[in-house]
MINU-747306 format. One record per residue (C-alpha): x, y, z; residue in one letter. Coordinates in steps of 0.1 Angstrom, whole numbers, padded with zeros to 4 digits, always signed. Layout:
REM residues N
XYZA...
This chain:
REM residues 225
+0292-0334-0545X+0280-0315-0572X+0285-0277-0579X+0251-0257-0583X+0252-0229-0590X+0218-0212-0593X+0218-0174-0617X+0217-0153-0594X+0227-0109-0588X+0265-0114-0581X+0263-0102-0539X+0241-0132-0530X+0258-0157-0548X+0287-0147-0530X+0273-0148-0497X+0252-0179-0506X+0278-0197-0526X+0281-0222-0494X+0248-0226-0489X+0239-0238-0526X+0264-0265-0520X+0242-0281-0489X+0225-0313-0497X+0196-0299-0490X+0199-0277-0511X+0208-0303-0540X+0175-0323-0533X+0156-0291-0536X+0171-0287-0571X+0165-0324-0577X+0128-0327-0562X+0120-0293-0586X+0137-0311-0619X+0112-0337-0606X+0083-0314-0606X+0085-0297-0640X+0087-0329-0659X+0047-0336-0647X+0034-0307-0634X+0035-0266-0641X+0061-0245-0620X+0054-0211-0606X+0074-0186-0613X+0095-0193-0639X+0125-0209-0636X+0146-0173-0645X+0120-0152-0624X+0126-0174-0591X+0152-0155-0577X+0139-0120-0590X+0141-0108-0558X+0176-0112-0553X+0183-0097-0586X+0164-0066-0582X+0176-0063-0546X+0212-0064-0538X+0226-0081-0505X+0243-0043-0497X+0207-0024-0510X+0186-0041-0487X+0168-0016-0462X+0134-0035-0461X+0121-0074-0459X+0092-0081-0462X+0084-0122-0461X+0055-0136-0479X+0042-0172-0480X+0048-0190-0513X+0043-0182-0543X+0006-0169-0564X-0003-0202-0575X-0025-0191-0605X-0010-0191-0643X+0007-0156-0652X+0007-0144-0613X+0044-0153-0597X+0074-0137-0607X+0098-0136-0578X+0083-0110-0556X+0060-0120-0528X+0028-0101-0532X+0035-0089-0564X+0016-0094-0597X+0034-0083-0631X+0015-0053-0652X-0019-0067-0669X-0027-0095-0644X-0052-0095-0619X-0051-0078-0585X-0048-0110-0557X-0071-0093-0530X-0038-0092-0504X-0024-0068-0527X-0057-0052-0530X-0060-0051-0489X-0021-0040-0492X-0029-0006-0512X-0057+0004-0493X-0035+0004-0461X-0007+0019-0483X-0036+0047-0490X-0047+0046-0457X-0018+0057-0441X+0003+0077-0465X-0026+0088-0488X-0016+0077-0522X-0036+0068-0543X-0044+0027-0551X-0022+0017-0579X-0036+0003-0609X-0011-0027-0617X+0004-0049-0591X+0041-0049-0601X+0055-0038-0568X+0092-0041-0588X+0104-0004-0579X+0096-0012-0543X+0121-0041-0547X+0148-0021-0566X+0149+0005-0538X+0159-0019-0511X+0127-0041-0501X+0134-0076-0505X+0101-0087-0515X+0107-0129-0501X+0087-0155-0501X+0095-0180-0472X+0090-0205-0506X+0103-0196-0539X+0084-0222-0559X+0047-0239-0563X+0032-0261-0587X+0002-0245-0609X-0032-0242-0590X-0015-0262-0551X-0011-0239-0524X+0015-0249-0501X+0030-0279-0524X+0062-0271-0523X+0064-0265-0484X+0090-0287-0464X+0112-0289-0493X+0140-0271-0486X+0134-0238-0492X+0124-0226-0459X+0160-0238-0444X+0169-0215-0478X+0152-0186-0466X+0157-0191-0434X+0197-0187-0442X+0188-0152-0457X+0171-0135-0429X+0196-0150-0411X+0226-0134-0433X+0208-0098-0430X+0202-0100-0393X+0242-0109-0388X+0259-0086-0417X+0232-0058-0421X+0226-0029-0396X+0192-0014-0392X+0170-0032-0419X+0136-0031-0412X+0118-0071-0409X+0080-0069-0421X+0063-0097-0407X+0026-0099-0421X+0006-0131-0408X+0014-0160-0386X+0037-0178-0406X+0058-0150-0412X+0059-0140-0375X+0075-0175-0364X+0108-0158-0383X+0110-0131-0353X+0132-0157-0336X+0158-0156-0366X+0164-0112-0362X+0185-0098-0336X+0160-0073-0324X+0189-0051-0314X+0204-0044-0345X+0171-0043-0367X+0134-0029-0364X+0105-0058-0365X+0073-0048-0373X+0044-0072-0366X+0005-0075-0380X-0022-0095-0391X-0018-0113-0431X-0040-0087-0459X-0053-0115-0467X-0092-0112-0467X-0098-0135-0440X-0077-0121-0418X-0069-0080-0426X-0099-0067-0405X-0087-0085-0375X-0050-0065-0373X-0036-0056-0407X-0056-0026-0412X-0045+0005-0392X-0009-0010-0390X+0006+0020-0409X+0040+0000-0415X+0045+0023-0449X+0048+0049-0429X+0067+0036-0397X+0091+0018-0421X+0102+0054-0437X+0102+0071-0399X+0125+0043-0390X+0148+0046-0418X+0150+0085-0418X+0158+0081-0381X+0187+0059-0388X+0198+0087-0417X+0189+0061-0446X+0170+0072-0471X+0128+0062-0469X+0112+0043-0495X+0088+0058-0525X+0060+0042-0519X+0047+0052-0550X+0036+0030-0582X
């Protein structure tokens, strides 16, 4: 079988270093090689794992899942949710900093780069790391879910008290994969715009994700940007 070995922050690949060696995992690899000789990839291929980079296995205090991937050119870069510095506000980030200002009162950032959330322990993942420019959803069933699945597996098994943000439908289908003893789970509806009236705002997860982390003496996330 061949060795792939994806560039990755040093803890994953560690703890992932069996899992990159899955067949699955090698016709993933294969099936995106595929992709970018006809069509545009999002993120790029160095900012697909950002999230790993920016959070190590040992840092991680918060995940929060996301979906797949912003779809639009200049959007992705590794973080679900997050937009870098110049680009466009997706309105679930919008919806995400007025419940941010909502509940903790700070003010509505004016750039979407959520990287110093990610860099103090919140695993900013996307149940899909990859899609192609302008298809929602086209890299679904690929093998990245059984990816990400692995991960909130490895944190549920090896981590105590992390808190799981699960924001939408799709993301609360991963409940099943958290050992609810060991680790707080905190449901709502998706920000998205078709959906954040009917349960996303009023959640105040900023603020139960810090009480639940000061209660467990770890240190509560800066929320500010």
């Amino acid at each position: 079988m061949q060795t792939i070995n994806p560039r990755i922050e040093s803890s994953w690949k560690m703890i992932l270093n069996e899992e990159f060696q899955q067949p699955y995992f090698a016709q993933l690899k294969a099936f995106l090689v595929t992709e970018k000789s006809k069509h545009r990839v999002f993120p790029p291929g160095e900012e697909i794992f950002a999230a790993f980079d920016l959070t190590p296995f040992e840092n991680v205090k918060v995940v929060i899942l996301g979906q797949d991937p912003y779809h639009g050119y200049g959007q992705a870069h590794g973080l679900c949710f997050s937009v870098k510095a110049g680009t466009a506000l997706p309105p679930s980030l919008i919806n995400i900093y007025k419940e941010l200002e909502t509940d903790l009162g700070i003010p509505r950032p004016t750039h979407g780069n959520l990287t110093p959330w990610a860099k103090q322990g919140v695993l900013l993942l996307n149940t899909v790391l990859t899609v192609r420019e302008n298809t929602a959803d086209s890299h679904k069933n690929k093998g990245w879910e059984q990816f990400t699945d692995k991960i909130i597996d490895l944190v549920s098994t090896k981590r105590n008290n992390v808190v799981f943000v699960l924001w939408g439908n799709n993301a609360k289908t991963k409940s099943s994969l958290i050992d609810i003893n060991r680790h707080c789970i905190l449901t709502a509806a998706h920000p998205s715009p078709l959906s954040a009236s009917r349960g996303f705002f009023g959640c105040n997860h900023f603020s139960k994700i810090n009480k639940y982390l000061t209660s467990n003496n770890i240190a509560p996330i800066n929320w500010h940007l």
